[in-house]
C-alpha positions in Angstrom: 3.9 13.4 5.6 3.4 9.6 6.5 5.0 6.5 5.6 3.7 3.6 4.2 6.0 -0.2 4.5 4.4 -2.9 1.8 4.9 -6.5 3.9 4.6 -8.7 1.7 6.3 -7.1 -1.4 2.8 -6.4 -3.3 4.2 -5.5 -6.6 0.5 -4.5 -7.9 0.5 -2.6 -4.8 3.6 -0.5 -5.5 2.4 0.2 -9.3 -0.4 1.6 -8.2 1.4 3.7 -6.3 4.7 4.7 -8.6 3.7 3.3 -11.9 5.2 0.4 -13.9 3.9 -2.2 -15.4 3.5 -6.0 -13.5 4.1 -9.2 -15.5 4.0 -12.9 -14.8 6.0 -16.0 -16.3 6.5 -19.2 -16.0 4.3 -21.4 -13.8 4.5 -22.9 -10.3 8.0 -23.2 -8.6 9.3 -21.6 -12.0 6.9 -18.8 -11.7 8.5 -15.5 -11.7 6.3 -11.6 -10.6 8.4 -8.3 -12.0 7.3 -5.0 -11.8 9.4 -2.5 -14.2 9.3 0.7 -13.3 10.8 3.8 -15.5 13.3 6.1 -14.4 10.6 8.9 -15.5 7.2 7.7 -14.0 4.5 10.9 -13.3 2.8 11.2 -9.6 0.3 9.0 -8.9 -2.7 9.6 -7.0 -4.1 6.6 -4.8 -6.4 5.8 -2.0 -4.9 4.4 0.8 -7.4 1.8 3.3 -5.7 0.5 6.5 -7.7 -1.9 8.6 -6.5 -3.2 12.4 -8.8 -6.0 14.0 -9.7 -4.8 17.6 -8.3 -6.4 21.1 -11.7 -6.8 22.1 -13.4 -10.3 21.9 -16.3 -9.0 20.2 -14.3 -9.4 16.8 -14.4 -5.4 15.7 -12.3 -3.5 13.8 -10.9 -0.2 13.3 -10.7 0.4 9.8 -9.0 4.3 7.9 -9.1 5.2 4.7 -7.0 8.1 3.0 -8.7 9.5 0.4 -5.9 11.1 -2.1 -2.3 10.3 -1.6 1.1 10.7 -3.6 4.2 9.1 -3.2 6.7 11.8 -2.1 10.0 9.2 -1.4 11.1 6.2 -1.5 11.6 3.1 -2.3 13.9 2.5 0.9 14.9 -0.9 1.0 17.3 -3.2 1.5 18.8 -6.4 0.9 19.9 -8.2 4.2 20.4 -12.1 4.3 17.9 -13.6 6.7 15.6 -10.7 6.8 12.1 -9.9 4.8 12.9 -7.0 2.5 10.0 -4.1 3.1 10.0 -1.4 1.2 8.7 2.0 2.6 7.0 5.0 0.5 6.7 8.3 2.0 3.6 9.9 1.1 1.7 13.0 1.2 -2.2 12.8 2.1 -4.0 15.3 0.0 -7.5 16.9 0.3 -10.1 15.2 -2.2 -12.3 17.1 -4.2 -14.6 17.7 -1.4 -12.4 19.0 0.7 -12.1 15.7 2.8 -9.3 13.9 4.0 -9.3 10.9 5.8 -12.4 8.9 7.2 -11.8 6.8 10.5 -14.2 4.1 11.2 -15.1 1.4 14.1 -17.1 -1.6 12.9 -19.2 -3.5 15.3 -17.9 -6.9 13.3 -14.8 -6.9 11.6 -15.1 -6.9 7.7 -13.1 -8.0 5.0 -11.5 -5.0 3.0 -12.2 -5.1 -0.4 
């Protein structure tokens, strides 16, 4: 079991992980992002892809991908004045169809995820 924080809120991020549907209104400083999520919302598999630039000055990377995750608990968040809210998930990592689980790589040049 591992857990995951979302910094900044990604609210396309967190459907993806628990469902919902995202929705926009409004436009510039009157825009407004929701996501609504149901009470009943089934487990959703997703891929998970971390990436950490290196300490070195050659500009690598370090870059792990998890191949089948679901959401196990969460959201934990809270609402506290003068701090970022960041919600956490705690999920599972599951084997994918071939058996694999995670793939850890080190790139000579860091590059953008995708």
């Amino acid at each position: 079991d591992f857990t995951i924080g979302v910094a900044p809120i990604n609210l396309p991020a967190i459907a993806a992980m628990v469902g919902g549907t995202v929705g926009t209104s409004g436009t510039g400083a009157t825009e407004i992002t929701s996501l609504e999520e149901t009470s009943a919302a089934p487990a959703r598999y997703f891929q998970i892809v971390g990436q950490a630039a290196s300490a070195d000055t050659n500009g690598s990377a370090y870059r792990a991908t998890i191949y089948k995750a679901v959401v196990t608990g969460g959201p934990n968040e809270c609402l506290t004045i003068d701090e970022w809210s960041t919600p956490e998930f705690e999920f599972e990592a599951i084997a994918n169809g071939s058996g694999m689980l995670l793939k850890r790589e080190n790139y000579a040049t860091l590059t953008a995820l995708v």
